[in-house]
C-alpha positions in Angstrom: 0.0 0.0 0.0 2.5 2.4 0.8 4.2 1.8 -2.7 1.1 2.4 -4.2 0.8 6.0 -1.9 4.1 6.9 -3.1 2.9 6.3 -6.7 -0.2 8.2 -6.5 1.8 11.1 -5.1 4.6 11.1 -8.0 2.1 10.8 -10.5 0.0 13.5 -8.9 3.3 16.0 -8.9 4.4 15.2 -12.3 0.4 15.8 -13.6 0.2 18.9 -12.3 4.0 19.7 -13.6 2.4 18.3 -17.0 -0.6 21.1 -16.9 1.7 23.7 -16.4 3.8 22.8 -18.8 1.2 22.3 -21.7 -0.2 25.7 -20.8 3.3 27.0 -21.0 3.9 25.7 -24.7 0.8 27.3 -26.3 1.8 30.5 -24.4 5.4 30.1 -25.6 3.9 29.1 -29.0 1.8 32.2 -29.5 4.3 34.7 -27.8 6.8 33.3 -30.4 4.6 33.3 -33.7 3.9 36.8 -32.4 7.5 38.1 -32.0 8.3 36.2 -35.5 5.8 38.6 -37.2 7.3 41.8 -35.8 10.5 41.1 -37.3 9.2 39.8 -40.5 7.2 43.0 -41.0 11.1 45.2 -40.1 13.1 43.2 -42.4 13.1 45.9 -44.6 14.1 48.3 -42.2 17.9 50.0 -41.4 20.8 49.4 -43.0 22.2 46.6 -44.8 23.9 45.6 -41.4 21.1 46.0 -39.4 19.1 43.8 -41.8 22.0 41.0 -41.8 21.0 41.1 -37.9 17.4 41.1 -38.5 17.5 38.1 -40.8 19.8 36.3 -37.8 17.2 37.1 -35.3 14.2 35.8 -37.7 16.4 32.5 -38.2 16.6 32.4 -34.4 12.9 33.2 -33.6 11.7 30.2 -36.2 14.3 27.7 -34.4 12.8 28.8 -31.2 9.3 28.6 -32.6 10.0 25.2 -34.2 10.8 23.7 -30.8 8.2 24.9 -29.0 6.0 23.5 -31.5 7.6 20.2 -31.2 7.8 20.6 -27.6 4.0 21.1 -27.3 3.1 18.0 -29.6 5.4 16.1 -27.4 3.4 17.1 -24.6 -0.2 16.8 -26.2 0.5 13.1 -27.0 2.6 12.6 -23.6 5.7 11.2 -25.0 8.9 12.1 -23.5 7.1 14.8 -21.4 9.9 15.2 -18.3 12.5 15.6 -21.5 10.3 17.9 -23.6 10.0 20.0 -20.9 13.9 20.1 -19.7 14.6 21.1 -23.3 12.1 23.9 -24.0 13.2 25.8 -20.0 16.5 25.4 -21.4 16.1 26.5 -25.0 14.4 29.5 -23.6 17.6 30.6 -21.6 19.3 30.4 -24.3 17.3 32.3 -26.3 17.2 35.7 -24.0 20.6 35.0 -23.3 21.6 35.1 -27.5 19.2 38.3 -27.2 21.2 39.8 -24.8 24.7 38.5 -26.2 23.7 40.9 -29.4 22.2 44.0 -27.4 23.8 47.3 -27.4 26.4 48.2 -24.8 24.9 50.6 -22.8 21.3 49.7 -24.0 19.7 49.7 -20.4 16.0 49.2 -21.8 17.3 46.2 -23.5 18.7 45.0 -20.4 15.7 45.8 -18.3 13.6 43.9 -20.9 15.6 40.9 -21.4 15.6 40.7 -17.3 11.5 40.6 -17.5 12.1 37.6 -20.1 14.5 35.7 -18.1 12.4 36.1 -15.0 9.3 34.5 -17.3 11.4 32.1 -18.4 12.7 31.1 -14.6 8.8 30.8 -14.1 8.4 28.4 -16.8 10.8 26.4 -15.4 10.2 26.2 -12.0 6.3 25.3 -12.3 7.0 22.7 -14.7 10.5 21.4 -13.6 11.5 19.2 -10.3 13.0 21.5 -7.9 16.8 20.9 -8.3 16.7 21.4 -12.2 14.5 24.8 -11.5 17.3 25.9 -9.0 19.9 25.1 -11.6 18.0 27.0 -13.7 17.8 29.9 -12.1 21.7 30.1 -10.9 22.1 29.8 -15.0 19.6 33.1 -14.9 21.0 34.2 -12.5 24.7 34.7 -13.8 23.6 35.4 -17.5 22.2 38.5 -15.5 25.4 39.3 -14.1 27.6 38.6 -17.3 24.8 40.8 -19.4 25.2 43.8 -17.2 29.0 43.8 -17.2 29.0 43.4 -21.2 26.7 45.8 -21.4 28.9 48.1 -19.5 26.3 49.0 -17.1 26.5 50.9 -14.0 27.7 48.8 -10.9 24.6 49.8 -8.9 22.2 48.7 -11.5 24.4 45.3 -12.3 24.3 44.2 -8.5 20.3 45.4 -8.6 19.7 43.2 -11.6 21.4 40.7 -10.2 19.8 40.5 -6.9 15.9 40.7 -8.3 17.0 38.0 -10.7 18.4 36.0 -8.0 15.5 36.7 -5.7 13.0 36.2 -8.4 14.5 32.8 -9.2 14.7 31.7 -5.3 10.7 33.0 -4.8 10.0 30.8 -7.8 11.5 27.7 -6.5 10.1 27.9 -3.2 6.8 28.7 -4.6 6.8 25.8 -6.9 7.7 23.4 -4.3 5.0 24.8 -2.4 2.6 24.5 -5.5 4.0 20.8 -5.6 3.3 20.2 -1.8 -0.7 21.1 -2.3 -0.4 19.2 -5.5 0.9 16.5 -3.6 -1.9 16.3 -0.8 -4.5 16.6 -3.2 -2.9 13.2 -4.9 -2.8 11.8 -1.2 -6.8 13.0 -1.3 -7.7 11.5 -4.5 -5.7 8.2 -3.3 -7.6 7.7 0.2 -11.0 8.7 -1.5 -10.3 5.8 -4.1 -9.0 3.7 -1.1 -12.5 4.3 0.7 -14.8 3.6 -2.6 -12.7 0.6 -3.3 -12.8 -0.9 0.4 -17.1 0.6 0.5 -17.6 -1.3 -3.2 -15.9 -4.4 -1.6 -17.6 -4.3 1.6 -21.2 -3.8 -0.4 -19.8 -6.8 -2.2 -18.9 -9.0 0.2 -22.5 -7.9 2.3 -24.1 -9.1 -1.3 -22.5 -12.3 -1.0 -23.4 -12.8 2.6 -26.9 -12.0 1.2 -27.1 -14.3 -1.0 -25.5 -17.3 1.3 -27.7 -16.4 3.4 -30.7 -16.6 0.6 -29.1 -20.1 -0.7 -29.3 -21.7 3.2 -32.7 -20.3 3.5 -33.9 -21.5 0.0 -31.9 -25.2 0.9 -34.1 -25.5 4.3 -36.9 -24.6 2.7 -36.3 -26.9 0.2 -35.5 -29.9 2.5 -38.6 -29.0 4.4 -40.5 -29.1 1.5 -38.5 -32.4 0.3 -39.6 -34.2 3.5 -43.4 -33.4 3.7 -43.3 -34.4 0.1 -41.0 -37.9 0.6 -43.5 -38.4 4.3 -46.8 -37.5 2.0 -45.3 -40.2 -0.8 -44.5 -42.9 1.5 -47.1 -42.5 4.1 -50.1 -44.2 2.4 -48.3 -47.5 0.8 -46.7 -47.8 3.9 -50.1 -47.7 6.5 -52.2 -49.6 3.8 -49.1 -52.3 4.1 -49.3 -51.9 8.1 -53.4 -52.5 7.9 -52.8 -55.9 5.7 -50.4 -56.8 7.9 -52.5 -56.4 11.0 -55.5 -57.7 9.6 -53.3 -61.2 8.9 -52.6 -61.2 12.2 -56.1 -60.4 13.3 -57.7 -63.4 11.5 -54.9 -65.7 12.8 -55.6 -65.5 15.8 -53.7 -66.7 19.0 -56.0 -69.0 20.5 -53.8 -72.5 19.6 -56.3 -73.1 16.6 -55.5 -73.6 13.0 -57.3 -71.3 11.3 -60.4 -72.0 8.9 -60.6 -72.7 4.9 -62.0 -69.1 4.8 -59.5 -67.7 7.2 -56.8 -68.8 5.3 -58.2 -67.3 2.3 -58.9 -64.2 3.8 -55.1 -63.8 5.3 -54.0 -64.8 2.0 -56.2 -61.9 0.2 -54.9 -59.2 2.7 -51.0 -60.8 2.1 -51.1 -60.2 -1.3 -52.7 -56.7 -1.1 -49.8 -55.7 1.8 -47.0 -57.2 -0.9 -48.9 -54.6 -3.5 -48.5 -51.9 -1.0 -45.1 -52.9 0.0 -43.9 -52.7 -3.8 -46.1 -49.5 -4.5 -43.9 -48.0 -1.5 -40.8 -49.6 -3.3 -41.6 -47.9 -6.2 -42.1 -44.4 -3.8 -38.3 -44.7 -3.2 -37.5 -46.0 -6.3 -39.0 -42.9 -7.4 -37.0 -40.3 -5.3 -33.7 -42.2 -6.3 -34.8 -41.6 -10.1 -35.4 -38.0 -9.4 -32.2 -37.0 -7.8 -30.3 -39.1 -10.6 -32.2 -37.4 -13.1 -31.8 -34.4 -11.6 -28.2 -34.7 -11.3 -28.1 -36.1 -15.3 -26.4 -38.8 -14.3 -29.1 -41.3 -15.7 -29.0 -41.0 -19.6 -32.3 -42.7 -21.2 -31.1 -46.4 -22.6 -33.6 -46.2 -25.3 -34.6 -49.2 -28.1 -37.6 -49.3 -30.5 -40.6 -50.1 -28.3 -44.4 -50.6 -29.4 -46.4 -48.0 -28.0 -49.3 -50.1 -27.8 -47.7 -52.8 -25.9 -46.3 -50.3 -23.3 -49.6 -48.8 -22.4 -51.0 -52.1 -22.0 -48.5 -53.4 -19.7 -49.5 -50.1 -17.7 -53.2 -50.9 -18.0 -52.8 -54.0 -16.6 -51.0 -52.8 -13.4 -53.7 -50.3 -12.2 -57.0 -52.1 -13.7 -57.5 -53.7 -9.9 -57.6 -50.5 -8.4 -59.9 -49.0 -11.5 -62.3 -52.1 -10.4 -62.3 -50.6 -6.7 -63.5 -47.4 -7.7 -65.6 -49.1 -10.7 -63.7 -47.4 -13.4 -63.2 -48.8 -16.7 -59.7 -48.1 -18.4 -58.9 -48.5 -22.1 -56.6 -48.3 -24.6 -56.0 -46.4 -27.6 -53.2 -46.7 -30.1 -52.5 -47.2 -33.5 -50.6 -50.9 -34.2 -47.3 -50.8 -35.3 -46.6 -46.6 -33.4 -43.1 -47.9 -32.7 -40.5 -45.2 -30.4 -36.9 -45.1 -29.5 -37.8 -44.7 -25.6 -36.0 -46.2 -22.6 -38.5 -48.9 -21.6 -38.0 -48.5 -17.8 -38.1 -44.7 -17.9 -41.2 -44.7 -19.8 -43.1 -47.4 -18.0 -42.4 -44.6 -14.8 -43.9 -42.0 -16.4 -47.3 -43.6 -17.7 -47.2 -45.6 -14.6 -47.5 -42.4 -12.4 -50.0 -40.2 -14.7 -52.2 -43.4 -14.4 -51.5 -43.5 -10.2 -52.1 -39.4 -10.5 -55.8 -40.2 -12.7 -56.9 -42.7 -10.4 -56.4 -40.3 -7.5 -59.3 -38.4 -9.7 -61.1 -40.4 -11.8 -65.1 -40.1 -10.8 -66.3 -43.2 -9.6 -67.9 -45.2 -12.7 -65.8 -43.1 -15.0 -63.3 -44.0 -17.4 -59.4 -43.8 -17.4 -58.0 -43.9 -21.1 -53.9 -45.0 -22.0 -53.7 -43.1 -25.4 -50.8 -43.0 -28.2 -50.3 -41.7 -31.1 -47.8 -39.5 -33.8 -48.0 -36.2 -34.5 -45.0 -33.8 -36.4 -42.5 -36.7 -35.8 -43.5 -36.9 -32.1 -44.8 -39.5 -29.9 -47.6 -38.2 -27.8 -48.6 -40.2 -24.9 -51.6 -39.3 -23.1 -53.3 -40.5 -20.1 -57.0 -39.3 -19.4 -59.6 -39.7 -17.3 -63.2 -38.4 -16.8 -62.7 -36.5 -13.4 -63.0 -32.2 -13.2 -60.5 -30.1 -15.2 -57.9 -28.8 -13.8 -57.8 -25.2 -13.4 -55.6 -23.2 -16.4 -53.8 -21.3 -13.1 -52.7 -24.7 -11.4 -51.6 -26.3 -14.9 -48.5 -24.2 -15.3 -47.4 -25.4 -11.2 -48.3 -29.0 -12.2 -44.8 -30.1 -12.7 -42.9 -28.1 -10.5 -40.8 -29.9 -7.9 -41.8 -27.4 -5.2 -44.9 -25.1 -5.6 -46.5 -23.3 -2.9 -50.3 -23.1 -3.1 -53.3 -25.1 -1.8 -54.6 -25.1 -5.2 -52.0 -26.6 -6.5 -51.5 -29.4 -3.4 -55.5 -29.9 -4.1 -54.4 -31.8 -7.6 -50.7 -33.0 -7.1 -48.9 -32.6 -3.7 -46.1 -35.7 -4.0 -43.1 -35.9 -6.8 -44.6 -38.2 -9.6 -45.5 -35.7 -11.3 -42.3 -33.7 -10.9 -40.4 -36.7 -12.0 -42.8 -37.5 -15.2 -41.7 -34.0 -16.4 -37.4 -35.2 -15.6 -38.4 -38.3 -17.7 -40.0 -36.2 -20.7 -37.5 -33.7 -20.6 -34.3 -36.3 -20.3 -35.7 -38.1 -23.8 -35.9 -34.6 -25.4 -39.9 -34.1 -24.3 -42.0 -32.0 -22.9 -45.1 -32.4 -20.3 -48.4 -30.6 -20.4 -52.3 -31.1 -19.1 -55.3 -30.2 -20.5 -58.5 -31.0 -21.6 -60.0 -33.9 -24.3 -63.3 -34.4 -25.5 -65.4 -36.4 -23.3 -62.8 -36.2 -20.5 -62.2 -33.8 -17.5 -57.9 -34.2 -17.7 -55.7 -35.2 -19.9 -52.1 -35.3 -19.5 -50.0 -35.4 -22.2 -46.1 -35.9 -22.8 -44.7 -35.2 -26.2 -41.6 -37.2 -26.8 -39.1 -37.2 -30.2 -40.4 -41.0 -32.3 -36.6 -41.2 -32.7 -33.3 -40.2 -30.6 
């Protein structure tokens, strides 16, 4: 940190030190072009000597004028800027000083100009120079001062006055510009702690969002569990206290009185065994379930597919829930066109029909009808799965196969995970799930699925 300070502080210094200097070079720039045109316009002016010293002076001024233009290109493009500005403080010295090297002896208004010129010239250079190259500077001023006033045969008095406003000029410059450099310097130290604070607020407002949205993730993951295990209790808890009544109803009607049971006993206990073994694989098939969702979820089950008759498959499914159509005295049928043939992973697909049918007997009207439909449509397989109970409402369709949906609309027609998983199944052979409505049925729900991988 502290060699990033002493950064921001140079580069503050030499910025300001850049201003100067670029304001300095279209000053010099203008002055020059100015001067240039007065002694273009007295060429013709004087004798034939004073013109061979006019034309020497013109030569001079467009030298001068030349560099500064060069200087201040260097300095509008910031190449070489510390150099650019060395040279055009020290060209100007030079400059004044040839002015003063050609003066008049005796000319004191030449010498009292050329001593306003050097002192703008020593204030060029010490705004824009470091300190120990302004103060070299100005000792250079300083003794051109001295040496001009004794070539010019000038009166001691007025030499050692010269001399002593040059040198003073040159010292109040220095210490002003290291004064100048000082503010320039805190104001870089300003800048630098204001960035310092913005960058430490924008990464404290950063790291507060982040902490936000942990925080958000944890809440959203208990939520989710909670949700997770009403759904896996609410799944599991009917198979499994159907399985318990079979169970207990077996050991009702045998008895513990030391007697074999009865013909009709046995048959009975037999009856309730074979409907606590359904329960007890309908529960299997529960977990099954929530195994297949988190591997599906997770893609790391990929559909094994092979051609598979679609009529076939929805009568296998027919089969499995026609005992519990004959309890509610529904009659299920099947509709498909011989020879509808799909690439479909057989166990996959027996999942899904398997829970739309478990999801339609929930609903079906008693005496109604349940109906295991197939057909093709724009090279897809539609498989539907309908039954005569009420329609679902067009705002609870769109929740329908949402893992997690809030709602007791929406709980009213699916509250566990087969349908959630149906949509996993759709979507892993390239699918899609939706519900609606079929003539002469209150539901139908359909999944769309590609005829071929």
């Amino acid at each position: 940190m502290d060699r990033d300070l002493h950064e921001a502080v140079v580069a503050g210094i030499a910025d300001v030190r850049y201003r100067n200097g670029l304001i300095f070079a279209w000053l010099r720039v203008g002055l020059r072009t100015l001067t240039l045109a007065i002694w273009l316009m007295s060429l013709h002016l004087g004798s034939r000597g004073e013109q061979v010293l006019h034309y020497l002076i013109v030569l001079v001024n467009v030298v001068h004028l030349a560099i500064g233009c060069g200087v201040l290109m260097a300095l509008r493009r910031r190449r070489g800027v510390r150099a650019a500005l060395l040279l055009a403080a020290a060209v100007d010295i030079v400059v004044v000083a040839f002015a003063g090297w050609i003066s008049e002896p005796g000319d004191v208004a030449s010498a009292a100009f050329l001593m306003g010129v050097m002192q703008l010239m020593l204030l060029f250079s010490g705004l824009t120079l470091p300190r120990a190259e302004a103060a070299a500077l100005g000792a250079i001023g300083t003794g051109w001062q001295l040496y001009l006033g004794l070539r010019l045969g000038l009166r001691a008095d007025w030499v050692a006055a010269t001399v002593l406003v040059t040198g003073a000029t040159a010292v109040a410059i220095t210490w002003a510009s290291t004064r100048i450099m000082g503010l320039a310097a805190r104001r870089a130290l300003g800048d630098y702690t204001a960035q310092l604070i913005r960058a430490h607020r924008d990464a404290l407002a950063s790291a507060n969002r982040e902490i936000a949205s942990q925080r958000d993730r944890v809440l959203a993951a208990q939520a989710e569990a909670e949700t997770l295990s009403k759904l896996v209790v609410h799944d599991l808890r009917n198979p499994l206290a159907a399985l318990q009544q079979f169970v207990a109803l077996a050991r009702e009607r045998l008895g513990d009185n030391g007697r074999a049971p009865s013909a009709d006993q046995l048959s009975a206990m037999r009856e309730d065994l074979d409907l606590a073994a359904e329960e007890g694989g309908r529960l299997a098939e529960r977990i099954g379930d929530l195994l297949l969702i988190s591997r599906l979820e997770s893609t790391v089950l990929q559909p094994s597919r092979k051609p598979i008759p679609a009529r076939s498959l929805l009568e296998g499914v027919g089969r499995g829930i026609r005992r519990q159509a004959d309890d509610r005295q529904a009659t299920v049928t099947i509709a498909a066109p011989a020879g509808l043939t799909a690439s479909l992973d057989p166990e996959l697909a027996r999942r899904l029909l398997e829970n739309l049918a478990a999801n339609a007997l929930r609903f079906v009207d008693r005496g109604g009808r349940i109906e295991l439909a197939a057909e093709s449509s724009a090279g897809m397989l539609v498989l539907a799965v309908r039954n005569t109970g009420p329609a679902v409402p067009p705002e609870v369709q769109s929740q329908l196969f949402q893992k997690y949906s809030g709602g007791a609309e929406r709980s009213a027609y699916n509250l566990g995970l087969g349908l959630y998983l149906c949509r996993l199944v759709a979507e892993a052979h390239g699918g899609t799930m939706a519900v609606g409505a079929a003539p002469g049925f209150g539901a139908s729900f359909e999944a769309r699925l590609p005829l071929e991988a």
